[in-house]
C-alpha positions as a Markdown table, in Angstrom:
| # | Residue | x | y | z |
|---|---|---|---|---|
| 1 | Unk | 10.4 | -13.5 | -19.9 |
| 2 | Unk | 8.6 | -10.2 | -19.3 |
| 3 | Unk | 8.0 | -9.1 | -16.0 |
| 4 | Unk | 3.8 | -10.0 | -16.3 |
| 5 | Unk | 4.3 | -13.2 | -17.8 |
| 6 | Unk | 6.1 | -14.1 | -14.8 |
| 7 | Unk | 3.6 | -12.7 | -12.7 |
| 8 | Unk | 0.8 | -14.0 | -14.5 |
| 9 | Unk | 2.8 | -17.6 | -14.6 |
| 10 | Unk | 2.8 | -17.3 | -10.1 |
| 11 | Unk | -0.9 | -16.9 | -10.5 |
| 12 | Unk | -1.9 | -19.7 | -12.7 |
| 13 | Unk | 0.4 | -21.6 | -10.4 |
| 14 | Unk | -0.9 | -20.7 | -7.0 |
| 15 | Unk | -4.7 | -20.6 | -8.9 |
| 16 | Unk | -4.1 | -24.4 | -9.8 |
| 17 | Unk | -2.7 | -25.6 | -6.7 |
| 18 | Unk | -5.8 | -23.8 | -4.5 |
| 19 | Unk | -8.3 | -25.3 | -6.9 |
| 20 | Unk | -6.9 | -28.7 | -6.7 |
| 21 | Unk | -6.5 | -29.5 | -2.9 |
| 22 | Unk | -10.3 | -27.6 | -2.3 |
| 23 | Unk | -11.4 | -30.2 | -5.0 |
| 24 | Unk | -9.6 | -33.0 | -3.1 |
| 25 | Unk | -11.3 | -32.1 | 0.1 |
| 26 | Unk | -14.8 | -32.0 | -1.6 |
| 27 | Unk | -14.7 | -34.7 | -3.9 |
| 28 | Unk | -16.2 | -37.4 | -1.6 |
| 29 | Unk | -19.8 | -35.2 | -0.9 |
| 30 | Unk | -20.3 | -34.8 | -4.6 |
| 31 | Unk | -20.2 | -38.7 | -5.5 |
| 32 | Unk | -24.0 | -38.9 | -3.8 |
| 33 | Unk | -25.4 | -35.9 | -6.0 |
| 34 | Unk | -27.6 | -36.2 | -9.0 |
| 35 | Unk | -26.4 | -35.3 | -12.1 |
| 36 | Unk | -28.1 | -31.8 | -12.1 |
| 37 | Unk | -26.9 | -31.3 | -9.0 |
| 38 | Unk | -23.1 | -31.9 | -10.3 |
| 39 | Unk | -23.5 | -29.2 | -12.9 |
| 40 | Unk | -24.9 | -27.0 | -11.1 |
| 41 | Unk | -21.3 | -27.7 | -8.6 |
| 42 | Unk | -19.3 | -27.1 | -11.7 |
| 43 | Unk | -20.5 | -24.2 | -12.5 |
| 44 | Unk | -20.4 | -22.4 | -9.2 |
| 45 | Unk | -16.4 | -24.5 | -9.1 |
| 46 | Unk | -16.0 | -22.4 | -12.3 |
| 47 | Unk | -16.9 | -19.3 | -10.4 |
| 48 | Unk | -15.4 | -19.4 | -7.5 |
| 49 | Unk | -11.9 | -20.4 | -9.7 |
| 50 | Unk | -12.6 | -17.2 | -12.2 |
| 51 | Unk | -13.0 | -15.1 | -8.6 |
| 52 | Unk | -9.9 | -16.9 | -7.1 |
| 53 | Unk | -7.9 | -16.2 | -9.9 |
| 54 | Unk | -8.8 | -12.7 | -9.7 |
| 55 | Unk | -8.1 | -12.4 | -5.9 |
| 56 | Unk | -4.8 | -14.0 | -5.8 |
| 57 | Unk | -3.8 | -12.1 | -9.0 |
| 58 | Unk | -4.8 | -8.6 | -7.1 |
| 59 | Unk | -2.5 | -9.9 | -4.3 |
| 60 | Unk | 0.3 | -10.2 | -6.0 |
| 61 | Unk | 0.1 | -7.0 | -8.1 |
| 62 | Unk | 0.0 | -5.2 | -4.6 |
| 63 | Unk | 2.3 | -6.9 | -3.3 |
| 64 | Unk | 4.8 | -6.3 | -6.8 |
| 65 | Unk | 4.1 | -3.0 | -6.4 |
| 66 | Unk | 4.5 | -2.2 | -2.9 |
| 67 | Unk | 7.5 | -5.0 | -1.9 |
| 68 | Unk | 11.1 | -4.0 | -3.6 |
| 69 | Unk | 12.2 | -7.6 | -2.1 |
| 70 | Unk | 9.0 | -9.4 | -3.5 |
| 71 | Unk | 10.0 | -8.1 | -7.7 |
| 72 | Unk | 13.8 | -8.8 | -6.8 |
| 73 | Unk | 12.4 | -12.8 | -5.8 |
| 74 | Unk | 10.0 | -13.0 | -9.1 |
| 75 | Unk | 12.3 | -11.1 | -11.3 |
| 76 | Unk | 15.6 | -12.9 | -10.4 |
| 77 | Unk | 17.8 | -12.8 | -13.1 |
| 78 | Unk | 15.7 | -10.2 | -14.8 |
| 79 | Unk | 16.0 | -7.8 | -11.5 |
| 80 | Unk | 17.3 | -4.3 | -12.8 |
| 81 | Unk | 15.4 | -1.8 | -10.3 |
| 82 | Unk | 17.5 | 0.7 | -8.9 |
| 83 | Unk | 20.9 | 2.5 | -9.6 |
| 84 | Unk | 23.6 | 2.5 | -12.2 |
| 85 | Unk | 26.0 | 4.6 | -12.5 |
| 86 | Unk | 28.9 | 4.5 | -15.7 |
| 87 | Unk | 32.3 | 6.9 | -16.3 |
| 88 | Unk | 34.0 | 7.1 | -20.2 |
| 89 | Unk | 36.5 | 9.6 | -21.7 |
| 90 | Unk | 34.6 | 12.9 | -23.4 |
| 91 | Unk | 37.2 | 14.7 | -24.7 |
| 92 | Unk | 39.9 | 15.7 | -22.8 |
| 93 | Unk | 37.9 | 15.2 | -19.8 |
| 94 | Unk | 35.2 | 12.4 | -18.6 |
| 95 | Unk | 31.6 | 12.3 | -18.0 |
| 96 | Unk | 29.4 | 9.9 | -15.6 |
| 97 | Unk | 26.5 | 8.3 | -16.2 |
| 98 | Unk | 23.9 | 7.8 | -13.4 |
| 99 | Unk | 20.8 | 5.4 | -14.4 |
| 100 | Unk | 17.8 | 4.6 | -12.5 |
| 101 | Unk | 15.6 | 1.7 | -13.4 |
| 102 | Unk | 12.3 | 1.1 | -12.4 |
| 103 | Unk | 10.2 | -2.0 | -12.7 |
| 104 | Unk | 7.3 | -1.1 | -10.4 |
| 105 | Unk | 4.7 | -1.4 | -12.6 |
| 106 | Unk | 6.2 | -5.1 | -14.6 |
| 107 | Unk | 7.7 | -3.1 | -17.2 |
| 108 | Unk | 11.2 | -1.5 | -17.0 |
| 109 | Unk | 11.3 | 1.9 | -17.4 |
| 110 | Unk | 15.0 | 3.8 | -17.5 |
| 111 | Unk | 15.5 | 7.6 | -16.9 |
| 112 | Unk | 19.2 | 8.6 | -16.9 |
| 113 | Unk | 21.4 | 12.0 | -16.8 |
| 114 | Unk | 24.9 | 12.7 | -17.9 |
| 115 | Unk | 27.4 | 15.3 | -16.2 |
| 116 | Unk | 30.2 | 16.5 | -16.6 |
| 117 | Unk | 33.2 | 16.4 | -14.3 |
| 118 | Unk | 32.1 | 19.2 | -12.3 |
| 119 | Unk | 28.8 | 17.2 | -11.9 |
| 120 | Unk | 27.4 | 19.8 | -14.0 |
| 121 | Unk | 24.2 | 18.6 | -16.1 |
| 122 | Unk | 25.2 | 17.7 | -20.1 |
| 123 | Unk | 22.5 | 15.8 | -21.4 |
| 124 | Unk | 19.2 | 13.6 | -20.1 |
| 125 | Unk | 17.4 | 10.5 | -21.7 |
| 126 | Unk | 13.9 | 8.6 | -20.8 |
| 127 | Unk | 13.8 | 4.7 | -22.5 |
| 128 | Unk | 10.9 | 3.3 | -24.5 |
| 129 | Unk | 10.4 | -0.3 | -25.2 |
| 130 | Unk | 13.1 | -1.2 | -22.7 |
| 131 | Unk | 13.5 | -5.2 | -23.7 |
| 132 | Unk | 14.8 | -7.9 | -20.6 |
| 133 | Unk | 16.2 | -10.3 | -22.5 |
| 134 | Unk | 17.2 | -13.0 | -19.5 |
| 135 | Unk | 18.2 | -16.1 | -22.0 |
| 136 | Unk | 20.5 | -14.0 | -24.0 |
| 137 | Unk | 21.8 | -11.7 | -21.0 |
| 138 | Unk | 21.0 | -8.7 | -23.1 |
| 139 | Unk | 18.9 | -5.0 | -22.2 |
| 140 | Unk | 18.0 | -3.5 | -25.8 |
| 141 | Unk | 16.1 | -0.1 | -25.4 |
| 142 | Unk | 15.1 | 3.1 | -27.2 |
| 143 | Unk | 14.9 | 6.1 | -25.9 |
| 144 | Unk | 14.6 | 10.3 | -26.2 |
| 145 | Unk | 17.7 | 11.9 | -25.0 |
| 146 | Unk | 18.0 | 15.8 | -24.7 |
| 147 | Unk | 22.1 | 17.3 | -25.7 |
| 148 | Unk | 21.6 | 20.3 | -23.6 |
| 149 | Unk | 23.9 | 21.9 | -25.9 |
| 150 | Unk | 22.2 | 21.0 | -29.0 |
| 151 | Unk | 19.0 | 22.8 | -30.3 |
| 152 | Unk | 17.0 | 19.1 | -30.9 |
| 153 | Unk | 15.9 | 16.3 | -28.9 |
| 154 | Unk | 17.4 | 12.9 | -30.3 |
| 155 | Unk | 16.3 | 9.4 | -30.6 |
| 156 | Unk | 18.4 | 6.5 | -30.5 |
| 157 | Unk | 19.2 | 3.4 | -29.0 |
| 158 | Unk | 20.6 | 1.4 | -26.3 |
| 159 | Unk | 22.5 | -2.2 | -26.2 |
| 160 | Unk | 23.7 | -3.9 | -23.0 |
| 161 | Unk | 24.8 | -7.4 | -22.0 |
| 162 | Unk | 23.8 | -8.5 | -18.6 |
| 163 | Unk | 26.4 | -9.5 | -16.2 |
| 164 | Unk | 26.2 | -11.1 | -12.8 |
| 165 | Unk | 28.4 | -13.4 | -10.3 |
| 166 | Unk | 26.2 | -16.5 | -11.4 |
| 167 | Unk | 23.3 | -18.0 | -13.5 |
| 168 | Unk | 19.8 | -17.0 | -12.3 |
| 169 | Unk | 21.9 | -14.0 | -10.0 |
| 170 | Unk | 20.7 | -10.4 | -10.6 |
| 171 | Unk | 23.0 | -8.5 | -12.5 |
| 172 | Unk | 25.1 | -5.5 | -10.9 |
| 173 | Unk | 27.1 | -4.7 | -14.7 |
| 174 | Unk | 26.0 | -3.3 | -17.9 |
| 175 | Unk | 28.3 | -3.4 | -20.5 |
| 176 | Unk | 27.7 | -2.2 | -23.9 |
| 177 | Unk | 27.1 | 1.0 | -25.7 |
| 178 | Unk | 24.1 | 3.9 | -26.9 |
| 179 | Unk | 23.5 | 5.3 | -30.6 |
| 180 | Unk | 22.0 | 8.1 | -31.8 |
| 181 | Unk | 19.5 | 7.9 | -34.5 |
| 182 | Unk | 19.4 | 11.8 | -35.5 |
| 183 | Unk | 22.2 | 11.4 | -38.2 |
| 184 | Unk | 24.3 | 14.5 | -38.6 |
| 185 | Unk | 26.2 | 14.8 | -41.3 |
| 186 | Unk | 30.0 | 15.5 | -41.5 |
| 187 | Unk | 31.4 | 17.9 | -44.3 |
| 188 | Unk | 31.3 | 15.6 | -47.0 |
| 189 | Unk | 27.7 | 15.5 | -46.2 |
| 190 | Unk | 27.7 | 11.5 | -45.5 |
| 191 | Unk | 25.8 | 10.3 | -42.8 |
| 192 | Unk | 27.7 | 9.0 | -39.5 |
| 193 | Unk | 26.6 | 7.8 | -36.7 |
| 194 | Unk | 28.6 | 7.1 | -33.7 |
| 195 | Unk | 28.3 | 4.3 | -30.9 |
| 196 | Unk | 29.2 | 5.5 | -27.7 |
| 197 | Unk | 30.4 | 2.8 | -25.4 |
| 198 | Unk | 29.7 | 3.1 | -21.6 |
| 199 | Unk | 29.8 | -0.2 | -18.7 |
| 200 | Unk | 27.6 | 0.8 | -16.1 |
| 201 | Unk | 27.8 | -0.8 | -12.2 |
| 202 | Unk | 24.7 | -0.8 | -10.1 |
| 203 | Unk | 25.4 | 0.9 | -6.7 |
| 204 | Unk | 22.0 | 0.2 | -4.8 |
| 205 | Unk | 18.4 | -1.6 | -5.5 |
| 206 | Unk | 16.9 | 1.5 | -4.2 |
| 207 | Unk | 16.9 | 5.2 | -6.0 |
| 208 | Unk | 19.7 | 7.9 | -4.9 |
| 209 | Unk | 20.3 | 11.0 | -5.6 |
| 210 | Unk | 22.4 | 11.9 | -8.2 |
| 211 | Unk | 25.0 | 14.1 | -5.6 |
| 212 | Unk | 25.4 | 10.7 | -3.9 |
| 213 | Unk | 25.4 | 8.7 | -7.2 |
| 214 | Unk | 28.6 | 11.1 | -8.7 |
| 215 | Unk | 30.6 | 10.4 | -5.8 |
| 216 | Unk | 30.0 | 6.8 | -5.7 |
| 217 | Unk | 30.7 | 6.8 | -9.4 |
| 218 | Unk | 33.7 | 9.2 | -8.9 |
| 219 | Unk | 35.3 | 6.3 | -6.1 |
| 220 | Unk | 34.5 | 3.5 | -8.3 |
| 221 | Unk | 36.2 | 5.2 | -11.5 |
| 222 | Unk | 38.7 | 7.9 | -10.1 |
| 223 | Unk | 40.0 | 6.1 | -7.3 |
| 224 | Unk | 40.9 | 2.9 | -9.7 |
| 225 | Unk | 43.5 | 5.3 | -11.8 |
């Protein structure tokens, strides 16, 4: 479920339960008035629902917006704000990986950057259409990704399962892998395209700076060798 269809689900909810106990409380005066008089009721009822629904829905956008422990409640299993970070072999070397995930605004947005094992800068990346997928456990985004040492930015796309300690639990692993869509071609002048695998662990809700996201990253992968 996307992030406003829960929303929007908490604020039918809370709409309906309002609506009903204020119409349990004034049911009894309305029995004695004449029929116009009951339409004229309903309508205003109609109203003031239209103008509660609004009010409560304004509430909780705020308060989505504003509360990082309020989209972590609503979001449960879906909650993915904050910061990822991921290791895999490049060569002779390694690079890291450092993700941050924002769902401020009910849809997630992903910005990441990979470096080198100096820490130095290789590449950067900004999602599109970032898909939540809480049933099937699964991220699916694309995204715009700029090689540093290449002359054009690429396109391509991103496929992760979810995992957490337990059903309806947040997850804190990504595991799956990113493709390229700008197809180079090799010397027999065939297309080939290249997943490149990566498992990501989330190291805080909140956003950290990538100097304290590398050495988390560098004890969580380094240290395990």
């Amino acid at each position: 479920m996307h992030c406003s269809d829960r929303l929007g689900a908490l604020v039918t909810t809370l709409t309906v339960a309002v609506m009903f106990i204020v119409i349990l409380m004034i049911a009894p005066s309305l029995v004695p008035l004449s029929s116009s008089s009951k339409v004229v009721s309903i309508l205003v009822g109609a109203a003031g629902s239209l103008a509660l629904y609004r009010g409560i829905a304004g509430g909780l956008l705020s308060a989505f917006r504003g509360s990082l422990r309020f989209r972590k409640w609503l979001l449960g299993a879906g909650f993915l704000e904050g910061t990822w970070v991921g290791y895999f072999p490049h060569g002779d070397s390694y690079h890291f990986t450092v993700e941050y995930f924002d769902q401020e605004t009910g849809e997630t947005r992903i910005t990441g950057r990979e470096f080198d094992e100096s820490g130095k800068t290789y590449a950067t990346w900004l999602s599109h259409a970032a898909s939540v997928s809480v049933p099937d456990r699964r991220l699916v985004y694309t995204y715009s990704c700029d090689v540093f040492s290449r002359e054009r930015q690429q396109q391509g796309i991103g496929v992760f399962s979810l995992i957490s300690d337990g059903k309806g639990m947040a997850p804190h692993v990504l595991d799956g892998y990113a493709t390229d869509l700008v197809i180079e071609m090799d010397g027999s002048r065939k297309p080939t395209i290249k997943k490149d695998s990566n498992k990501e662990y989330k190291i805080s809700d909140a956003m950290i700076d990538d100097t304290a996201a590398i050495a988390r990253a560098r004890e969580l992968f380094l240290d395990r060798e």
